[in-house]
N, C-alpha and C positions, 0 to 999 in steps of 0.2 A: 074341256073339263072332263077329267076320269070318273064313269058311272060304274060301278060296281054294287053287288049282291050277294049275302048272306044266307048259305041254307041252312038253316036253323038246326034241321035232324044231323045233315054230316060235317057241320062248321066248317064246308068248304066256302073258300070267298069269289065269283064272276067278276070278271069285268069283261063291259059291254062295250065300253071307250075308252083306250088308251090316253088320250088327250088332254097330257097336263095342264096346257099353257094355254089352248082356247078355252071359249063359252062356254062348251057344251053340246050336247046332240039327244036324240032319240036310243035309246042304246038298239043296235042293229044286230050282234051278235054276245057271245060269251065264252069266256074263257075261264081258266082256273089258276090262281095263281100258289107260287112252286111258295112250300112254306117252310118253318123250321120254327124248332120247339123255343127259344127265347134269340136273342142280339146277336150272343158270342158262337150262336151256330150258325150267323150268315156267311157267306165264301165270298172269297175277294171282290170287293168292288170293281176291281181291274180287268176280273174275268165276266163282271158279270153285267155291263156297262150299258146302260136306259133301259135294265129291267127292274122287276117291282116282285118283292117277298112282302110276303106274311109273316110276322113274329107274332105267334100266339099266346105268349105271356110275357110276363116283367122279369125282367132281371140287373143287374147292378144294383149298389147302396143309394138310397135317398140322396138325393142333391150333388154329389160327388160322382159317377158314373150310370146315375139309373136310366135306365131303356124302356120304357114304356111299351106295349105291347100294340103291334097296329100296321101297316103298312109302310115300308123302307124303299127307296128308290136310290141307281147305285148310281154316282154322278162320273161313273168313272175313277175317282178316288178316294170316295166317302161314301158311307150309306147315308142318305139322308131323308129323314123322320116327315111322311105326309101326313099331316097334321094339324092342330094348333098346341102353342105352348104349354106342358103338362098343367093339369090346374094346379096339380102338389106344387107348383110355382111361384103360384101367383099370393101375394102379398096376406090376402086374408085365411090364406090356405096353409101357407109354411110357416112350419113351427119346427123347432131343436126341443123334443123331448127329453125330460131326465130320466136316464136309462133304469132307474132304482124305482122312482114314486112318476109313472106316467099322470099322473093327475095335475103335472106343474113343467113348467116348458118357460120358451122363449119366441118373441115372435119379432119382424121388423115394417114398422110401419115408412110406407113408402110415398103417402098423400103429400109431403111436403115437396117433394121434388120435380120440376119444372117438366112439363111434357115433352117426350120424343130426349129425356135426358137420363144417364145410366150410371151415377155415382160409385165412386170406388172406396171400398173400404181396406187402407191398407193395416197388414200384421205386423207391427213390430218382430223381428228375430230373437223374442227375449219373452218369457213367461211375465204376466202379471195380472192385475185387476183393475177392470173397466170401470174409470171412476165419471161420475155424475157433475154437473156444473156446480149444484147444491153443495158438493162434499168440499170445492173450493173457499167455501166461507167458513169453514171450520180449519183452516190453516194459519199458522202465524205472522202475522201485518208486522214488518220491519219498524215499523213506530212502536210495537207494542217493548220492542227493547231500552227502547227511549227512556219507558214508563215504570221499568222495573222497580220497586221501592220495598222498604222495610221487608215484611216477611214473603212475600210474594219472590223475591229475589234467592235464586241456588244458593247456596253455601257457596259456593265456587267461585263465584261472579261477583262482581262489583257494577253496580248502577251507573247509571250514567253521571246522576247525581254525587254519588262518592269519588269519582274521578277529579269534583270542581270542587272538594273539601276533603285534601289529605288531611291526617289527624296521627298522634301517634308515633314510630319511629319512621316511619313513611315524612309526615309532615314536620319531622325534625331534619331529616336530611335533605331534602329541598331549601329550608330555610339556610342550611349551611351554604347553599349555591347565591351568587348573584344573579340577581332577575339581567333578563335580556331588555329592560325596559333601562333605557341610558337616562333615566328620570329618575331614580335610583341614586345614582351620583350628583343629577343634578340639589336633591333636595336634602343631603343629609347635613343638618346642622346641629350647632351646639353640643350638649351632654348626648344626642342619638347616634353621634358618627361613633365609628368601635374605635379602640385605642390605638389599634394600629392604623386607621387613615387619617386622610386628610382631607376635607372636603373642599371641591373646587372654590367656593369662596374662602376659606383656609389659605389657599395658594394668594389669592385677589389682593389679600391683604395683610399679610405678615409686613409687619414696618417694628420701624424701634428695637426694642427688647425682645420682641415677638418670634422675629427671625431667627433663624438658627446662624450661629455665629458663621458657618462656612460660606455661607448665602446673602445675594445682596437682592433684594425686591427694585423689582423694574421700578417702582418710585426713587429708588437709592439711583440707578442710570439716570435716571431724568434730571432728575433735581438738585443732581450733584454740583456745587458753585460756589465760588470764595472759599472760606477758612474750610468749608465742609467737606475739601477733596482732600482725602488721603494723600498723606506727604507723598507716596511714592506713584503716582499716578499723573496722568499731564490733563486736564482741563482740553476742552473742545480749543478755546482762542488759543492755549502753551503751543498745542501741535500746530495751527496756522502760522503759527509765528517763531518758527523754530531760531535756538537763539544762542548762543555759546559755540562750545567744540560742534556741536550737531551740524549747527546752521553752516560752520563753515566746513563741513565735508560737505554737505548739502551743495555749497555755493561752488563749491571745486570741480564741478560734475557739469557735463555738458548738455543742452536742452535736448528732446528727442525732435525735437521739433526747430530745423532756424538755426542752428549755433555753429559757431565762428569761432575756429582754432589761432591761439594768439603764438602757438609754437610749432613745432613738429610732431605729427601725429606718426606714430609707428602702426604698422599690423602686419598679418601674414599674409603673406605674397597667395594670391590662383596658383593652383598650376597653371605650363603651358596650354595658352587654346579652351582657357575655361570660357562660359559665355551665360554668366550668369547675373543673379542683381549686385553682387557683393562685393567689395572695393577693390580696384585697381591699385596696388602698387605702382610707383616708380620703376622697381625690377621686375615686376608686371609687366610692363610696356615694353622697357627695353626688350626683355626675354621675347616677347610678340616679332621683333625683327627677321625677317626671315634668313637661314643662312643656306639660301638654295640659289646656283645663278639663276639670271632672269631667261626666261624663253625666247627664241626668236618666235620672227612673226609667225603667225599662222592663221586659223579660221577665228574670229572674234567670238570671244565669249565672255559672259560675267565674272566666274570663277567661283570658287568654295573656300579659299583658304585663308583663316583667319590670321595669316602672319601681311606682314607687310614689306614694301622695298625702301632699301636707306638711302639717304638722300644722294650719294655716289655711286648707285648703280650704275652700270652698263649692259647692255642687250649686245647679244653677240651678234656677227656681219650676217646679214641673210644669204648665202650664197644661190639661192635659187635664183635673184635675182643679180643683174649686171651692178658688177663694182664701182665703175666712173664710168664717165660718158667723155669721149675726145675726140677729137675730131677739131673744129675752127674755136672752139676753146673748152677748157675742161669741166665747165658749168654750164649750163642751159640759161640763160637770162632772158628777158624782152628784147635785151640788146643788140643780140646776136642771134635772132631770128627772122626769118623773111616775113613779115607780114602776110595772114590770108594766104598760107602752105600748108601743105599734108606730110607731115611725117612721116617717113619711113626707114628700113633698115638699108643701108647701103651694102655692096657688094663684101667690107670686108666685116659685118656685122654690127655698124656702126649706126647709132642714128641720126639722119640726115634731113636733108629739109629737101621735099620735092619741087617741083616746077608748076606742081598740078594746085592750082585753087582751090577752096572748100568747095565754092560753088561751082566750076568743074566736073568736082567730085562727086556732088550731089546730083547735078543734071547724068551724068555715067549710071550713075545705080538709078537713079528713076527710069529713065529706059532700058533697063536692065530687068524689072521689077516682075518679069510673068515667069510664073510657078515659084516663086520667092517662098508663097504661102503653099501650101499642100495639106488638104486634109480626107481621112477617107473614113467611113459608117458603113457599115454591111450586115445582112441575117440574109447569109446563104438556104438557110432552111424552108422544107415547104409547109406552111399554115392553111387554115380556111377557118372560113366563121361567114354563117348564114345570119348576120344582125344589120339592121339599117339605118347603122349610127357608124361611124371612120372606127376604126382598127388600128392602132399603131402598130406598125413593121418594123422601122427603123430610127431612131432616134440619131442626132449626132449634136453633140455639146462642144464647140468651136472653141478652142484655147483666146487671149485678149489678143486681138485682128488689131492690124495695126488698118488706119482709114486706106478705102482704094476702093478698087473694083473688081469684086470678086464669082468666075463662074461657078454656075451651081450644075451639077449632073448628076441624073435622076433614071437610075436604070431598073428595072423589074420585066421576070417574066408572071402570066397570068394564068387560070382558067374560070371559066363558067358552065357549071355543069345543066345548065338549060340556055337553048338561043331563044328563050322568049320573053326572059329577062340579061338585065344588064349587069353588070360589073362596075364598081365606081374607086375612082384615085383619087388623089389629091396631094397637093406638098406644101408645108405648111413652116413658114420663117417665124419664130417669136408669136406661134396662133393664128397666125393668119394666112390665110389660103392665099398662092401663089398665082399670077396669071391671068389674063381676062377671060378665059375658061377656067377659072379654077376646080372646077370639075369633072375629071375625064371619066366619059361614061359611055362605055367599050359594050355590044352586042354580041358573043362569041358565034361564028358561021358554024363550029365542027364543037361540040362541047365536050370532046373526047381529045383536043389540039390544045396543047399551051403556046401562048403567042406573045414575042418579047414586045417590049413596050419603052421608050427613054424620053424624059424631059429635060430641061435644058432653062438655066435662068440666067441672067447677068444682074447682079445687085451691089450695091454702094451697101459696104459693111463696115463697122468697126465695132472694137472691142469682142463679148462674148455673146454669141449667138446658138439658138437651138432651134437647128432645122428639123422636121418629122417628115417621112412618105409613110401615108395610110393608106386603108381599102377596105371595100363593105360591099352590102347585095343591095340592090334594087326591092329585094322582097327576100321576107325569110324562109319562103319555100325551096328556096335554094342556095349554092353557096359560091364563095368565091375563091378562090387557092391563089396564092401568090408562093415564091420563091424567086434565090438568087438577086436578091433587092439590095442597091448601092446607093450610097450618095457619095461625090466625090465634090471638093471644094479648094478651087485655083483660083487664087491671085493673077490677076491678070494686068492691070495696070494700078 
C-alpha cells in the first residue's frame, strides 16, 4: 500500500511506500514526487514507466476528457488515475446544466439498474426529441380511422362508413355494373329483368308461341312424336328403321364387322415387301415371288427376305463337295455295303468300304486315348498375401471332358519370409480340396530361398470342371510369395 504526505506550507507531496499492490507498511522513508501543473503536462507514459506524478490541478471538459487533479501512475502506456471514481460521476452528482439559466439542468437516475451492471445508451445519427412513454397515448389508434364520421371527417376523406353507401354519380355508375354475386342472374324475374335480358327461367321455359320462331325449346326435342314431327325431319324409330332408296344403299354396304363378299372385291395392290395390316392383293402375292436364283448350300440360317421361292425352283450343284460316288455302284445303298465297316477314301479318291470294323476301330482309339485331351492354366507372376484364409493363384475352367481318366499337374515355386512360421497350399476340383493331405504346409529352412514345389493327381473327369491351386500363412505376421504356378490337365486313359 502507497503511504504518502502532504506539506501543507510548500504543497509538496512524500511518499514513504511505493507499494501499490500490498497491505501496507510503517512508512520508513520519503521522497518527493516529480509534479506538473495539470494532465496535458504529463510526458510519455512510455518514458516514464512505474513512476508516480502529481497533477496539481483539473483540467479537460466535464464528462468528455476531465482529468481530476491527484496522483497518475504511468502503466507503461497510460497514465493511470490513483484514485476513486470522480464524484462529478457518480449518479447523485452528474448533472448537464443549461448553459443560459444555471438554475435548471438534467440528471440520470441509475437506482433501477442491476448491480455490477453498465447500460448503454445508444444516439441515433439523426437530430431529434426524447420522447416520454406518456407522450405515446397521445398518438393516433388505427381504429380511430374506422370511426371517422359526419363532421369529425377531413373534407378529403371519405369514412369508412361512406365507402358501404355510395350515393350520387358514384352510386349511379356502380349500379350500371353487374354484381359479381351470380344470384343476380339467378333471381331476376317478371317486369325486374331489363328489356334486353332474359332471365335463366326465361330460357327453362319458352314453349308454344313463347319461343322465338328461330328456336326449338328442349321440351320441343323431347316430346317431339306422331303428326307433331315436322314433315322434313325423321322421328327417333324413321332413323332405326331406315326404309326406301336409304335402306337400300344402307343394305348395299358391307359389315365392318363379319361380312362375306358374294363377288370380286378389287383394291390397290402394297407395294413390293410391304409388311403391314393392310390387304394383300392377288398381284400382291404374285409380285412377293422372288426373281433371284436360289443359293447353294452354305452355313444354316433363318434369313430376312420377305420374297419367296416358286414351286420350280432349283439350287445350283455344290461344287465343294464330290459330284457322284463310283466305284461297285453309282449309289451308296444298304445293298451294297459290307456290314459293321469303316469308310474311307481309297487310293484313287474314291470311297470305299475298309476291312476294319467299327468295333476295331473303336478298341484302336481307346488305346490310343493318352494326351488326346490337353489342357493348361498359369500366373507366372510373383504375389504374396500375409492372410490365413486360401488365396487363389490359379484358376482353370476345363472345356466339356469327354468321361476318362484324367492327370492333373500342379507346379508352383514358394517363399516364407520367417522359418517359424509355415506356408500353406492346397488344389482344389469343384471346391474341394484335393488328396489325403489336402493340405501342404511347408517350413522354409533359408527364408531368403524360393523353393519349387509339384503335385500330381489322377482323377475320373467328365464334362466341365474348375480346378483352383491356392496359398496362405500360417499367421498374418508374415507372408507368403508364390510365382511361376501351373496346372496342366492330360488325358490319360
Amino acid at each position: 500500500m502507497a503511504t504518502f504526505t502532504i506539506d501543507l506550507l510548500t504543497g509538496n507531496v512524500y511518499l514513504f511506500s511505493g507499494d501499490f499492490t500490498g497491505s501496507g507498511g510503517t512508512p520508513t522513508s520519503g521522497s518527493t514526487y516529480p509534479q506538473v501543473n495539470a494532465f496535458s503536462n504529463l510526458p510519455s507514459p512510455a518514458l516514464q514507466s512505474s513512476q508516480v506524478y502529481l497533477v496539481r490541478n483539473d483540467d479537460g471538459t466535464t464528462v468528455l476528457n476531465r482529468h481530476p487533479a491527484g496522483l497518475y501512475y504511468s502503466t507503461g502506456s497510460v497514465w493511470r488515475y490513483l484514485g476513486d471514481t470522480p464524484a462529478a460521476f457518480y449518479s447523485n452528482n452528474f448533472q448537464i446544466v443549461d448553459s443560459t439559466d444555471t438554475t435548471k439542468g438534467a440528471m440520470f437516475v441509475t437506482s433501477g439498474i442491476t448491480s455490477n451492471v453498465f447500460r448503454k445508451l445508444k444516439i441515433q445519427n439523426s437530430d431529434g426529441t426524447i420522447a416520454y412513454l406518456t407522450d405515446l397515448d397521445t398518438k393516433v389508434d388505427t381504429s380511430v380511422f374506422a370511426n371517422y364520421t359526419g363532421t369529425t371527417v377531413p373534407n378529403t376523406y371519405l369514412s369508412k362508413s361512406a365507402f358501404n353507401t355510395y350515393s350520387a354519380t358514384t352510386e349511379t355508375n356502380i349500379n350500371d355494373r353487374l354484381s359479381s354475386s351470380i344470384s343476380i342472374f339467378n333471381t331476376y324475374t317478371g317486369t325486374t329483368v331489363p328489356n334486353t335480358y332474359l332471365s335463366k327461367a326465361a330460357f327453362n321455359t319458352y314453349t308454344g308461341t313463347t319461343a322465338p320462331n328461330t328456336y326449338l325449346s328442349i321440351a320441343n326435342f323431347n316430346t317431339y312424336s306422331g303428326t307433331t314431327v315436322p314433315a322434313n325431319y325423321y322421328n327417333k324409330t324413321q332413323i332405326n328403321s331406315y326404309t326406301g332408296a336409304t335402306n337400300t344403299r344402307i343394305n348395299s354396304k358391307a359389315s365392318l364387322s363379319g361380312a362375306t363378299f358374294t363377288g370380286e372385291v378389287y383394291g390397290l395392290t402394297p407395294i413390293t415387301n410391304s409388311n403391314t395390316t393392310q390387304f394383300a392383293t392377288t398381284a400382291f402375292v404374285v409380285g412377293q415371288a422372288s426373281d433371284v436364283n436360289p443359293l447353294m448350300n452354305d452355313s444354316v440360317a433363318i434369313g430376312t427376305s420377305l420374297r419367296y421361292s416358286r414351286q420350280d425352283h432349283v439350287h445350283p450343284v455344290d461344287t465343294s463337295r464330290q459330284a457322284t460316288i463310283t466305284g461297285a455302284a453309282t449309289t451308296i445303298t444298304t445293298s451294297n455295303l459290307t456290314i459293321d465297316r469303316v469308310l474311307v477314301s481309297d487310293g484313287s479318291g474314291k470311297v470305299a468300304v475298309s476291312t476294319v470294323t467299327s468295333a476295331q476301330l473303336i478298341a484302336l482309339l481307346a488305346a490310343h486315348v493318352y494326351g488326346s485331351e490337353y489342357q493348361l492354366a498359369s500366373d507366372l507372376t510373383s504375389t504374396s498375401t500375409s492372410s490365413v484364409t486360401p488365396v487363389t493363384k490359379v484358376t482353370m475352367t476345363t472345356t466339356n471332358l469327354p468321361a476318362g481318366t484324367y492327370k492333373i499337374i500342379v507346379h508352383w515355386v514358394w517363399n516364407r519370409n520367417n522359418p517359424s512360421s509355415s506356408a500353406r497350399f492346397d488344389v482344389t476340383i469343384g471346391d474341394v480340396a484335393q488328396g489325403t493331405r489336402n493340405v501342404i504346409q511347408i517350413e522354409p529352412q533359408d527364408p531368403s530361398n524360393f523353393y519349387p514345389e509339384t503335385r500330381i493327381f489322377y482323377k475320373a473327369l467328365s464334362g466341365v470342371n474348375t480346378i483352383q491351386f491356392r496359398y496362405w500363412s500360417s499367421a498374418t505376421s508374415n507372408s507368403t510369395t508364390t510365382s511361376d504356378a501351373t496346372i496342366e490337365l492330360i488325358r490319360v486313359e
